[in-house]
PDB file with SEQRES, HELIX, SHEET and CRYST1 records, atoms N, CA, C and O in Angstrom:
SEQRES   1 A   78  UNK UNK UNK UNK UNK UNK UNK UNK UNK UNK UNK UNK UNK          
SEQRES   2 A   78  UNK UNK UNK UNK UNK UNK UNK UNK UNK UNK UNK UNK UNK          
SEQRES   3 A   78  UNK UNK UNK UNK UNK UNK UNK UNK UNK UNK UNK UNK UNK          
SEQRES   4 A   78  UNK UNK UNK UNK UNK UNK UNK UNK UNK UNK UNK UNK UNK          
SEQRES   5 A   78  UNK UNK UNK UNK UNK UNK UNK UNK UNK UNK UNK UNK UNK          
SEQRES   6 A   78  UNK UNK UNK UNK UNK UNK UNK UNK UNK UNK UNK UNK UNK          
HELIX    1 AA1 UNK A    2  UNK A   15  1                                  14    
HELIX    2 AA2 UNK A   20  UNK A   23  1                                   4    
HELIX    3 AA3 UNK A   40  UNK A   48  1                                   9    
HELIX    4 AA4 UNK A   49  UNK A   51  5                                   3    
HELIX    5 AA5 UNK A   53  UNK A   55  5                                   3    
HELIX    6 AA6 UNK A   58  UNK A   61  1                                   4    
CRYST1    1.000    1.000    1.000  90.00  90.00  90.00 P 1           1          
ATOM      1  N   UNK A   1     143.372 -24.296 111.872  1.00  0.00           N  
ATOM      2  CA  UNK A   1     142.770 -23.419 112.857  1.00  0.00           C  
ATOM      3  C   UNK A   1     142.296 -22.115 112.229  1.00  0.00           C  
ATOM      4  O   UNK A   1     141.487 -21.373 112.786  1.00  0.00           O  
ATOM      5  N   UNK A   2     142.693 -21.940 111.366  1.00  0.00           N  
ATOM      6  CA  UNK A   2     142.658 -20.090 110.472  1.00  0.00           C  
ATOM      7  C   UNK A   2     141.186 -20.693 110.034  1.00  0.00           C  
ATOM      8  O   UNK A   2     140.143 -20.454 110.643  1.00  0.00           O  
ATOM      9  N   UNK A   3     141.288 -21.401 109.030  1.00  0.00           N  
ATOM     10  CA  UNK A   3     139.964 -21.767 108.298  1.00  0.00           C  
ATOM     11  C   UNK A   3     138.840 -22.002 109.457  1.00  0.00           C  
ATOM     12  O   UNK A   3     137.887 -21.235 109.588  1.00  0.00           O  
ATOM     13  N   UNK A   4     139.052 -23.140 110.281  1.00  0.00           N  
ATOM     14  CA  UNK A   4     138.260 -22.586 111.275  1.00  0.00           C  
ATOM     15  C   UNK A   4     137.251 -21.276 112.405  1.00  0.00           C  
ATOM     16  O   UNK A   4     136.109 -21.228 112.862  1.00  0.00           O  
ATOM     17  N   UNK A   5     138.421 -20.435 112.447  1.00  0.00           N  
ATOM     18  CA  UNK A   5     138.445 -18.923 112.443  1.00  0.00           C  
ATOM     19  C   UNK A   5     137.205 -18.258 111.724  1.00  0.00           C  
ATOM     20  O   UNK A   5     136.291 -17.649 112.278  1.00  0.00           O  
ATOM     21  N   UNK A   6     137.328 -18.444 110.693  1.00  0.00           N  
ATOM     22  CA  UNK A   6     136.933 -17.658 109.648  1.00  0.00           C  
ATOM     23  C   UNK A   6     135.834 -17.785 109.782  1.00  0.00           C  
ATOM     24  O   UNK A   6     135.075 -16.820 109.875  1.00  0.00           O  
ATOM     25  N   UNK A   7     135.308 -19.465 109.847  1.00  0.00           N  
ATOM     26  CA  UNK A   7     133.863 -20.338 109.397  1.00  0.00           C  
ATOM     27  C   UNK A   7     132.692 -19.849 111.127  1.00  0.00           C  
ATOM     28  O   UNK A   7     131.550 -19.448 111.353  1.00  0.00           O  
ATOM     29  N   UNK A   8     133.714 -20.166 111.776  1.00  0.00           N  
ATOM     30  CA  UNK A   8     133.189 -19.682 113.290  1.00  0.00           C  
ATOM     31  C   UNK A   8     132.433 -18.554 113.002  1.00  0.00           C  
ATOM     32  O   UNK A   8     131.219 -18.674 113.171  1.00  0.00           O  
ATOM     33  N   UNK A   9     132.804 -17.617 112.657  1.00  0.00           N  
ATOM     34  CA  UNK A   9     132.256 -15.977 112.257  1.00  0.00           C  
ATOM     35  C   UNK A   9     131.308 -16.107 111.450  1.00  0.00           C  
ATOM     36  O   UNK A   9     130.225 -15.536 111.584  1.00  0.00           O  
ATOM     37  N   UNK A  10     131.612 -16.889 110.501  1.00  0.00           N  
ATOM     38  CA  UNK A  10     130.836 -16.836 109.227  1.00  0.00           C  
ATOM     39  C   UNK A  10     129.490 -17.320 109.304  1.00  0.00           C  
ATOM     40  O   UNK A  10     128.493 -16.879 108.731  1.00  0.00           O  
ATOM     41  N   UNK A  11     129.611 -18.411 110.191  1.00  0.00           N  
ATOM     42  CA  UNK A  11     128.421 -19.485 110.297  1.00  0.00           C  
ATOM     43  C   UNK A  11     127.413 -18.838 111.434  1.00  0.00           C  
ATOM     44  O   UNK A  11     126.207 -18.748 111.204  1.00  0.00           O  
ATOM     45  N   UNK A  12     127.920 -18.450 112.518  1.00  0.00           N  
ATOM     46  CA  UNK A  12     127.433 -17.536 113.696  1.00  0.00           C  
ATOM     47  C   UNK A  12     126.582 -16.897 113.584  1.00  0.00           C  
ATOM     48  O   UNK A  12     125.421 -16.903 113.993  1.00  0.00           O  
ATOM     49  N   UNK A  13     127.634 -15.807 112.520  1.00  0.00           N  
ATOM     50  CA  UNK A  13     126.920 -14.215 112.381  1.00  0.00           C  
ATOM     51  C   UNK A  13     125.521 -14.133 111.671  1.00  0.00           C  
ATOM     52  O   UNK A  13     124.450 -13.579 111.920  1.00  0.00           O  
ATOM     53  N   UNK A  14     126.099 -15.072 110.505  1.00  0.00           N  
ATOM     54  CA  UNK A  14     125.058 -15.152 109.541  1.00  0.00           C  
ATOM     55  C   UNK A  14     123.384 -16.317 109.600  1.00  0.00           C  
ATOM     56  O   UNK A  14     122.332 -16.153 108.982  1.00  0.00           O  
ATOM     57  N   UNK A  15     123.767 -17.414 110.583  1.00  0.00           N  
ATOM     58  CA  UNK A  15     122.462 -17.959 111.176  1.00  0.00           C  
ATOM     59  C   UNK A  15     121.822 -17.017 112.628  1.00  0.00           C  
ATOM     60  O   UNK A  15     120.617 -16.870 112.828  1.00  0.00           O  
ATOM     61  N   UNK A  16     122.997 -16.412 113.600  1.00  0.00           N  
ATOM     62  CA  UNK A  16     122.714 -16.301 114.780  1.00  0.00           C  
ATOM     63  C   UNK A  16     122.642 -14.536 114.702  1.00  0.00           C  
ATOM     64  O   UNK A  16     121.950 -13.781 115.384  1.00  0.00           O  
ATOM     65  N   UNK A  17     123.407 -14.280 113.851  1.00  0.00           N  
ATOM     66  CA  UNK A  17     123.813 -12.440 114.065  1.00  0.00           C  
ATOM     67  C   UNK A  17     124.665 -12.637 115.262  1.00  0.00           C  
ATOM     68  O   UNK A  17     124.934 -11.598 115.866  1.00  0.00           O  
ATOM     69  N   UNK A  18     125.042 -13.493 115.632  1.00  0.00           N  
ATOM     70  CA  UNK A  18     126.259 -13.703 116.929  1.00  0.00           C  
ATOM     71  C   UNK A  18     126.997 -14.215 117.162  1.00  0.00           C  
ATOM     72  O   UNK A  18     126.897 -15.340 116.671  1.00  0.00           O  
ATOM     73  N   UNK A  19     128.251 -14.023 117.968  1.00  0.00           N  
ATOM     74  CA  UNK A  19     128.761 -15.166 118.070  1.00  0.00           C  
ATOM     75  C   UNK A  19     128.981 -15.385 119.360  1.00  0.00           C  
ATOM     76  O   UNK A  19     128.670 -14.391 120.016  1.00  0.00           O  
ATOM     77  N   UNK A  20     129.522 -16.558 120.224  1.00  0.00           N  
ATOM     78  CA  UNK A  20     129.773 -17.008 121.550  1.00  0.00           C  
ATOM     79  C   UNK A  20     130.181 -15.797 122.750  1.00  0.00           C  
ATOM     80  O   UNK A  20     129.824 -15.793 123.928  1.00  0.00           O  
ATOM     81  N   UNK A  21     130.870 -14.991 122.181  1.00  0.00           N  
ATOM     82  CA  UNK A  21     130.985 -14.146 122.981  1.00  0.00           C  
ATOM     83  C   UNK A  21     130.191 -12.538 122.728  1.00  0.00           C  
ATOM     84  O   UNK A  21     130.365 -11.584 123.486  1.00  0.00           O  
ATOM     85  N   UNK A  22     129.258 -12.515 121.427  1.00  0.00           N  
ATOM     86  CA  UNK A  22     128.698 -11.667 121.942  1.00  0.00           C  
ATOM     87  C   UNK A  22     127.198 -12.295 122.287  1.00  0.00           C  
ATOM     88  O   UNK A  22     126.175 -11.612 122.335  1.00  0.00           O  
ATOM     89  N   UNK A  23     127.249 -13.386 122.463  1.00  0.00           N  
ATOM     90  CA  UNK A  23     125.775 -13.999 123.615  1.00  0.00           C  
ATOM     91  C   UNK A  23     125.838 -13.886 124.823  1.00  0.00           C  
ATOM     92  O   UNK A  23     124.956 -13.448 125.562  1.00  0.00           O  
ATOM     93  N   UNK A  24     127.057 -14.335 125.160  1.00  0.00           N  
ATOM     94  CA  UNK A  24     127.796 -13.341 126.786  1.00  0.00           C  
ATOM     95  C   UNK A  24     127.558 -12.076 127.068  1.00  0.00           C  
ATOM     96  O   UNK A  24     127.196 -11.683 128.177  1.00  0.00           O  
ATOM     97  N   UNK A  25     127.777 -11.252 125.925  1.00  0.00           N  
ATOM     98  CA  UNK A  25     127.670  -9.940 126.340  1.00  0.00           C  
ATOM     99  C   UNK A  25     126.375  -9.317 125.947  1.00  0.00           C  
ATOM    100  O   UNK A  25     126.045  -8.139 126.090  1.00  0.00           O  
ATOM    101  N   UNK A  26     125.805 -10.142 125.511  1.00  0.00           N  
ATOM    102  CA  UNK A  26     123.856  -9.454 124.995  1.00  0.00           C  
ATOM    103  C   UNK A  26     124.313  -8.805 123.577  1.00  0.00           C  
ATOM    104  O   UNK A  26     123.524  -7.891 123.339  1.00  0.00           O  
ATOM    105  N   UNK A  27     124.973  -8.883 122.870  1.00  0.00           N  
ATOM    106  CA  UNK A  27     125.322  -7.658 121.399  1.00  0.00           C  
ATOM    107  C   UNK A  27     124.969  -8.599 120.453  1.00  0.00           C  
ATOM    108  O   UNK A  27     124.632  -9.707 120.871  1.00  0.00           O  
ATOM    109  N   UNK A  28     124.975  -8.389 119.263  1.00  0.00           N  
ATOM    110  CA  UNK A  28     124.639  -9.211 117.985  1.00  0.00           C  
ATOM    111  C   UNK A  28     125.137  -8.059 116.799  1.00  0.00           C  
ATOM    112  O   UNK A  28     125.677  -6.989 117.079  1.00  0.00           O  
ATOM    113  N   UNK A  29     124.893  -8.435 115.715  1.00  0.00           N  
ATOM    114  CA  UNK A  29     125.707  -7.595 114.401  1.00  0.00           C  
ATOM    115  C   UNK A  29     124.798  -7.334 113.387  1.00  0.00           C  
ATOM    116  O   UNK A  29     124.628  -8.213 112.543  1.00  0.00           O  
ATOM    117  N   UNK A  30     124.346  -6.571 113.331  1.00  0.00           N  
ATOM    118  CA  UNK A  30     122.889  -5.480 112.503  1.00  0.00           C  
ATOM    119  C   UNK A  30     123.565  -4.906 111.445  1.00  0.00           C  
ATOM    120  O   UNK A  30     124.690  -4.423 111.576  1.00  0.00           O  
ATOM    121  N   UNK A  31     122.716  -4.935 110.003  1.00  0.00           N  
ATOM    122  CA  UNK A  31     122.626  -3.829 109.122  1.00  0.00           C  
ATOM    123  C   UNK A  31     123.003  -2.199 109.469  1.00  0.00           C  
ATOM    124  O   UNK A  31     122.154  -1.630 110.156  1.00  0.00           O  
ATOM    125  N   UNK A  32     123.938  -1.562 109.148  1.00  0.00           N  
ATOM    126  CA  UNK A  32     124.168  -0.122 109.496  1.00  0.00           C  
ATOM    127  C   UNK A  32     122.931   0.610 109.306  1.00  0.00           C  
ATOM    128  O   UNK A  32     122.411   1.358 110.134  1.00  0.00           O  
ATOM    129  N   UNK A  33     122.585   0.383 108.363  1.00  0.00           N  
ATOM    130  CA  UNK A  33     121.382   1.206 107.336  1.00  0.00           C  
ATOM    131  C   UNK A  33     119.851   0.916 107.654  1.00  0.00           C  
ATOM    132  O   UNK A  33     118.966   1.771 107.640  1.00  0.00           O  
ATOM    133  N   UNK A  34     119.724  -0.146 107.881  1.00  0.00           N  
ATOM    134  CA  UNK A  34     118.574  -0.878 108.488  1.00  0.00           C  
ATOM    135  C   UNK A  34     117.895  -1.185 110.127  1.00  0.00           C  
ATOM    136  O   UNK A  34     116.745  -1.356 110.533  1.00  0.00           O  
ATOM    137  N   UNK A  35     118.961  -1.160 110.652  1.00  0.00           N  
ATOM    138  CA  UNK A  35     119.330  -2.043 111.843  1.00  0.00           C  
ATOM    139  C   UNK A  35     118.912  -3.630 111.915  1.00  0.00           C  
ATOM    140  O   UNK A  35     118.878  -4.364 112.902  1.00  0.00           O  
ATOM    141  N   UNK A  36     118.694  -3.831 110.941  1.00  0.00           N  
ATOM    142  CA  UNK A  36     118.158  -5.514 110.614  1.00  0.00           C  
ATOM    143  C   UNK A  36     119.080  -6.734 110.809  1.00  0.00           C  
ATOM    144  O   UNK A  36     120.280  -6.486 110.923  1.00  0.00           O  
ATOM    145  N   UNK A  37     118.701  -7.948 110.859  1.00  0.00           N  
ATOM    146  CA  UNK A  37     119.711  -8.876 110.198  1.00  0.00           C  
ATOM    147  C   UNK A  37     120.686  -8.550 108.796  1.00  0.00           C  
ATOM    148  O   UNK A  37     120.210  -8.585 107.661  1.00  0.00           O  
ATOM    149  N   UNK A  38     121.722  -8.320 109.006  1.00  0.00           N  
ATOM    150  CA  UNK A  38     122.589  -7.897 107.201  1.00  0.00           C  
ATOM    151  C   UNK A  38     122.099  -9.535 106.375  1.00  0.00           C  
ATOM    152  O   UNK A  38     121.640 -10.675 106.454  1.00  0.00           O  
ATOM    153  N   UNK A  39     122.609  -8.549 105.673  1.00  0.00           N  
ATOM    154  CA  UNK A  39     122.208  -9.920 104.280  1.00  0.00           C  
ATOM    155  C   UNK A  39     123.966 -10.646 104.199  1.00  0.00           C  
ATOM    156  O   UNK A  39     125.082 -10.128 104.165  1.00  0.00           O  
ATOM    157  N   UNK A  40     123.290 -12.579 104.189  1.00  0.00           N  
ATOM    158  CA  UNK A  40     124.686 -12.994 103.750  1.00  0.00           C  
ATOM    159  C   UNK A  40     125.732 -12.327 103.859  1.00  0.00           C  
ATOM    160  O   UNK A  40     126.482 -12.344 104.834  1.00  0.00           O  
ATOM    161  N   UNK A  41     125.910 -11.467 102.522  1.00  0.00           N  
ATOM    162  CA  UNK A  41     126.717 -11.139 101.524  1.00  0.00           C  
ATOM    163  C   UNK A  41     127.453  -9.877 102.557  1.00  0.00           C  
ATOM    164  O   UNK A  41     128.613  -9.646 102.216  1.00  0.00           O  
ATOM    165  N   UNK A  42     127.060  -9.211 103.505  1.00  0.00           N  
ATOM    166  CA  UNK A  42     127.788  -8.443 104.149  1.00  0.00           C  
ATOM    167  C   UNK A  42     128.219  -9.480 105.219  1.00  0.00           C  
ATOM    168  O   UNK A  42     129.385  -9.227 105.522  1.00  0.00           O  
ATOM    169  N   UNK A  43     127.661 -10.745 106.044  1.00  0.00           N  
ATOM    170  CA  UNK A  43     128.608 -11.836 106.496  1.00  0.00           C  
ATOM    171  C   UNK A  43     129.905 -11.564 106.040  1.00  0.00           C  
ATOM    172  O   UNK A  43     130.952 -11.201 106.576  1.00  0.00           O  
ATOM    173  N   UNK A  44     129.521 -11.859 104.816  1.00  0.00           N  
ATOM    174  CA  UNK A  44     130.590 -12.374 104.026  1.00  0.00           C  
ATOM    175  C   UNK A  44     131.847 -11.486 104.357  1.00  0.00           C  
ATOM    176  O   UNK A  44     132.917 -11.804 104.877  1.00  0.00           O  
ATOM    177  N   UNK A  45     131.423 -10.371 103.932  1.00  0.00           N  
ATOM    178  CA  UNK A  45     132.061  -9.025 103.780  1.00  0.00           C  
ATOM    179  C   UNK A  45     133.088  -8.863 104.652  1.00  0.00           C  
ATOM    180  O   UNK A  45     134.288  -8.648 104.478  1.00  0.00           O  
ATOM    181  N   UNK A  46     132.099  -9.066 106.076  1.00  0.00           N  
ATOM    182  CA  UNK A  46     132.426  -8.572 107.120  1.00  0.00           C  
ATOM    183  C   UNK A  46     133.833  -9.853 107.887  1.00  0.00           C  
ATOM    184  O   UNK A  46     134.616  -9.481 108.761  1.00  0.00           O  
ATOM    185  N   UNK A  47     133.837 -11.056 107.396  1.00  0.00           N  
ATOM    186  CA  UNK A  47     134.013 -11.974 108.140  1.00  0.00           C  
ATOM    187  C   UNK A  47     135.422 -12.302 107.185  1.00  0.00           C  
ATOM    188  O   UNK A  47     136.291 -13.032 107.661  1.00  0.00           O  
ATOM    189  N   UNK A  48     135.621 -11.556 105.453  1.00  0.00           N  
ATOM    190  CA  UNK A  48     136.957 -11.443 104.488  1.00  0.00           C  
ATOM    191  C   UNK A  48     137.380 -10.631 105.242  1.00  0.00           C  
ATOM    192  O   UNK A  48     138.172 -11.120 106.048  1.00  0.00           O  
ATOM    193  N   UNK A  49     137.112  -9.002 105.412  1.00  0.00           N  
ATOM    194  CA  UNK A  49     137.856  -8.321 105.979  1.00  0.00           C  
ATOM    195  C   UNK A  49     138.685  -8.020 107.575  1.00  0.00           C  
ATOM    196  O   UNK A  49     139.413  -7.082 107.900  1.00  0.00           O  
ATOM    197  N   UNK A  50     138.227  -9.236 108.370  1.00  0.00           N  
ATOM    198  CA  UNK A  50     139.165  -9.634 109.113  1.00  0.00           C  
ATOM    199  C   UNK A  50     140.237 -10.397 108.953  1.00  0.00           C  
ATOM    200  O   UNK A  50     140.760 -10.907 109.943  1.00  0.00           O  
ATOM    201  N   UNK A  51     140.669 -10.571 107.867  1.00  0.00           N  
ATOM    202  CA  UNK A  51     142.126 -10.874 107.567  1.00  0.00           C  
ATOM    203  C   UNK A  51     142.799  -9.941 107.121  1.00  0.00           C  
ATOM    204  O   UNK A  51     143.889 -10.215 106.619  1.00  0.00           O  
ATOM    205  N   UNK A  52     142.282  -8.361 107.182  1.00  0.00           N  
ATOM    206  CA  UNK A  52     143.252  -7.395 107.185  1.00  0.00           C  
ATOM    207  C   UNK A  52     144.012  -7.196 108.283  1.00  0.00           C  
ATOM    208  O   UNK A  52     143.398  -7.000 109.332  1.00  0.00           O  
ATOM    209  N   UNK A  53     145.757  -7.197 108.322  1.00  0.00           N  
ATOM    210  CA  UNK A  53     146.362  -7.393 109.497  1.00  0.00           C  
ATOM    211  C   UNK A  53     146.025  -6.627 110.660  1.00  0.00           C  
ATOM    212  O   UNK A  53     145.712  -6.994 111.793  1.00  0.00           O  
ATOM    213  N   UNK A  54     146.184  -5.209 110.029  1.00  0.00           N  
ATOM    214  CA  UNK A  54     145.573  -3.807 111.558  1.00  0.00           C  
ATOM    215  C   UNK A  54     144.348  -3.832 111.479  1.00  0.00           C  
ATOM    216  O   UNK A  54     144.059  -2.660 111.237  1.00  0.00           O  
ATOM    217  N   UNK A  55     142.889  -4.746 111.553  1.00  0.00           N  
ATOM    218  CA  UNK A  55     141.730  -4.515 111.765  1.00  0.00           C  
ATOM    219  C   UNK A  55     141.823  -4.212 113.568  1.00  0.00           C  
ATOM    220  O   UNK A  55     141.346  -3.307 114.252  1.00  0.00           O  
ATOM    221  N   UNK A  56     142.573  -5.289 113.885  1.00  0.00           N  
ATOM    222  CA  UNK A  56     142.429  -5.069 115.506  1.00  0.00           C  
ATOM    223  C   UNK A  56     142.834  -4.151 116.102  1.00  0.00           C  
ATOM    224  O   UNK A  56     142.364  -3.966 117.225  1.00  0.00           O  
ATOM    225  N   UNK A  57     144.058  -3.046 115.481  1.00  0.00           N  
ATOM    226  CA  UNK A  57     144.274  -1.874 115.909  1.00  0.00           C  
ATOM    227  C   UNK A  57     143.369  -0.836 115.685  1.00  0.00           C  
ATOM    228  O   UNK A  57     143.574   0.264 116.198  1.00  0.00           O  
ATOM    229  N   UNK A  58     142.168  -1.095 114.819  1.00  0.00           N  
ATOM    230  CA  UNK A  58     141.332  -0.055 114.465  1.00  0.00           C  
ATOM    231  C   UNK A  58     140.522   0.657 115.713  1.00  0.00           C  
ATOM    232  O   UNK A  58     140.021   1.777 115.815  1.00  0.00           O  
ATOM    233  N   UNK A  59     140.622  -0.718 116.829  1.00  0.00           N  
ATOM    234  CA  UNK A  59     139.366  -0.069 117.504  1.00  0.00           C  
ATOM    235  C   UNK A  59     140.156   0.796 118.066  1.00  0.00           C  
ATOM    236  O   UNK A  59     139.490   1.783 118.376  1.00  0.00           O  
ATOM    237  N   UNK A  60     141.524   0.939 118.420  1.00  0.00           N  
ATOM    238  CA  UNK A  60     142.445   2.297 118.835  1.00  0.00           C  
ATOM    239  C   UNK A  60     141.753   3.843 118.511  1.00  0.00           C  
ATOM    240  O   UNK A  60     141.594   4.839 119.216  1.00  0.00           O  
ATOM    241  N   UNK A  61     141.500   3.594 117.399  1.00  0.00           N  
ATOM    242  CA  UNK A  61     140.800   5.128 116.597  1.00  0.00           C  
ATOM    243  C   UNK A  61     139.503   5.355 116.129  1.00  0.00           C  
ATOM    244  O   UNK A  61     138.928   6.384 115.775  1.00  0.00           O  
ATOM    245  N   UNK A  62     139.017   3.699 116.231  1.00  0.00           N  
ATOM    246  CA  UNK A  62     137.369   4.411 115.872  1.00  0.00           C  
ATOM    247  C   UNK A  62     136.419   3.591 116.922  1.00  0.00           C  
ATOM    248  O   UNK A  62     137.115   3.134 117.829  1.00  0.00           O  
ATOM    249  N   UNK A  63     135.324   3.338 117.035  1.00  0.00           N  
ATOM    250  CA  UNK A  63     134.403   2.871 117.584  1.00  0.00           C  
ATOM    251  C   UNK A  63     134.022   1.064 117.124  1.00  0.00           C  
ATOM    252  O   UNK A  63     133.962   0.039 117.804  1.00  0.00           O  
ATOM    253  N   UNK A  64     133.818   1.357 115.599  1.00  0.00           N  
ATOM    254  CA  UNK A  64     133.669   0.341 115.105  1.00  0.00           C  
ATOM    255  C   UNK A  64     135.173  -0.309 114.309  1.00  0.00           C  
ATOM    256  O   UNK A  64     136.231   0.311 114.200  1.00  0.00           O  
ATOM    257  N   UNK A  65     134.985  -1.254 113.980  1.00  0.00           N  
ATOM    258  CA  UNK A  65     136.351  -1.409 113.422  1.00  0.00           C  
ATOM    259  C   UNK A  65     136.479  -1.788 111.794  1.00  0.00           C  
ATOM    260  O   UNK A  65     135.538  -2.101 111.065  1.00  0.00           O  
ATOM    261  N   UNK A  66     137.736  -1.690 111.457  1.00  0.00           N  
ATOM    262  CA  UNK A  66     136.951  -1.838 110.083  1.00  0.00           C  
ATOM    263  C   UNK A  66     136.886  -3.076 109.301  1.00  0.00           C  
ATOM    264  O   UNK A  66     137.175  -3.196 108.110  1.00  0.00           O  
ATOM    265  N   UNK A  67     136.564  -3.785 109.929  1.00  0.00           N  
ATOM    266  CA  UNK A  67     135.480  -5.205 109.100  1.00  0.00           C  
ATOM    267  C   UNK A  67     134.302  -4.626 109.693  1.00  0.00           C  
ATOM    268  O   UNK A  67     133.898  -5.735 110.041  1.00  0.00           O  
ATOM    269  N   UNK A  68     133.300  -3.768 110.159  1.00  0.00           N  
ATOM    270  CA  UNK A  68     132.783  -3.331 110.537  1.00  0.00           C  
ATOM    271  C   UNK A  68     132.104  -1.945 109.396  1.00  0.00           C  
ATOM    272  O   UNK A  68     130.925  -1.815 109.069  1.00  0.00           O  
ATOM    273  N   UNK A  69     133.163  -1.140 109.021  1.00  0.00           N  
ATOM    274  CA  UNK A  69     133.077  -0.097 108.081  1.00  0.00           C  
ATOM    275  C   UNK A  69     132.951  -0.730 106.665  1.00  0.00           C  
ATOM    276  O   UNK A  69     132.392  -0.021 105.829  1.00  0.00           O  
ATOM    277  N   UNK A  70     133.275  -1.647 106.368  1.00  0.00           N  
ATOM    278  CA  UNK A  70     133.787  -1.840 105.242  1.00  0.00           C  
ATOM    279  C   UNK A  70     132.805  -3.190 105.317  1.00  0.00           C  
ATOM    280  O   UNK A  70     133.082  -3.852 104.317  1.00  0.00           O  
ATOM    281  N   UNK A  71     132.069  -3.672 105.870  1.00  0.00           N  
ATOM    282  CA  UNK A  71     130.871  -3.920 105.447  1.00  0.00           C  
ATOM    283  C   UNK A  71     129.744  -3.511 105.798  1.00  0.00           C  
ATOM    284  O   UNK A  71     128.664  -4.049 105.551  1.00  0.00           O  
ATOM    285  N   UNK A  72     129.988  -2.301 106.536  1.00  0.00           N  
ATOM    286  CA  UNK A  72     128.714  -1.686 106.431  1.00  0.00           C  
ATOM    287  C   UNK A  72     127.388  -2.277 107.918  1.00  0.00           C  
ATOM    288  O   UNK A  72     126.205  -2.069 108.190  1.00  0.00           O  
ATOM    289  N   UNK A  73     128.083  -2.750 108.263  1.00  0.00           N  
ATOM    290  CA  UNK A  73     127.536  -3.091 109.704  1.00  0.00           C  
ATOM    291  C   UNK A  73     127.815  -2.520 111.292  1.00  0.00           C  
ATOM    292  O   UNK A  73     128.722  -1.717 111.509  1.00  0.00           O  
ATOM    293  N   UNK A  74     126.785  -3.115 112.543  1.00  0.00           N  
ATOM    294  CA  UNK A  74     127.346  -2.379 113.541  1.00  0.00           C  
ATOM    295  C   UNK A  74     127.248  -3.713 115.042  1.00  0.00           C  
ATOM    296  O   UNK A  74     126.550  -4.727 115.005  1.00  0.00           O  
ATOM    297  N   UNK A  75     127.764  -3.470 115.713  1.00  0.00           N  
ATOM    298  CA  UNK A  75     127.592  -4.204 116.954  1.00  0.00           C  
ATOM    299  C   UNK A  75     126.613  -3.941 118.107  1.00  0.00           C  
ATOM    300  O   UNK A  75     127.072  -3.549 119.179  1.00  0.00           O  
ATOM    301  N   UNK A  76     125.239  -4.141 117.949  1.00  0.00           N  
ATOM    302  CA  UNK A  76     124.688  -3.342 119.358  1.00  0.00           C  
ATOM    303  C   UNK A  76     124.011  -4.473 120.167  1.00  0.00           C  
ATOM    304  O   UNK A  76     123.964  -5.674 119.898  1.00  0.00           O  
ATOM    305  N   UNK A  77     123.436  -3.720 121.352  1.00  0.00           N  
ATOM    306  CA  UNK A  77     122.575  -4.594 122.304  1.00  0.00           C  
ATOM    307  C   UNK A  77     121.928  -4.987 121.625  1.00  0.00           C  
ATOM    308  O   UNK A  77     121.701  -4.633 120.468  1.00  0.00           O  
ATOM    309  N   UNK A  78     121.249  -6.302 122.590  1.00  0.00           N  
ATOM    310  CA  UNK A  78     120.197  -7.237 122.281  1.00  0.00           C  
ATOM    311  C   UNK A  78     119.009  -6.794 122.819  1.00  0.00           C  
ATOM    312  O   UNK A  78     117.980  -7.452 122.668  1.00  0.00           O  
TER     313      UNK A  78                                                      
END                                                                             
């Protein structure tokens, strides 16, 4: 199920910029810098650093969270 997890995100973000629930909610996952599709490689980025244990406590203190910071991406409307 973990590996699964992971690939869900991975495969989503990086063909769709989305995933199932942010098609529900109209959002998708953009370049910080660009506002573009990110490249792969911040997928990537973005989709390792949710196996840091407190990512999910992040949104407590910031806006974005940090698989979010730490690849350099953002969550907005569609």
């Amino acid at each position: 199920m973990i590996v699964f997890y992971y690939f869900y995100y991975l495969i989503l973000e990086s063909v769709f910029g989305q995933t199932i629930g942010k098609m529900v909610t109209k959002t998708k996952v953009v370049d910080a810098m660009t506002g573009e599709k990110p490249a792969f490689i911040k997928i990537v980025a973005r989709t390792v650093t949710r196996l840091i244990p407190i990512d999910f406590l992040s949104y407590l203190f910031v806006v974005n969270g940090i698989h979010d910071k730490l690849s350099k991406t953002i969550v907005t409307r569609v």
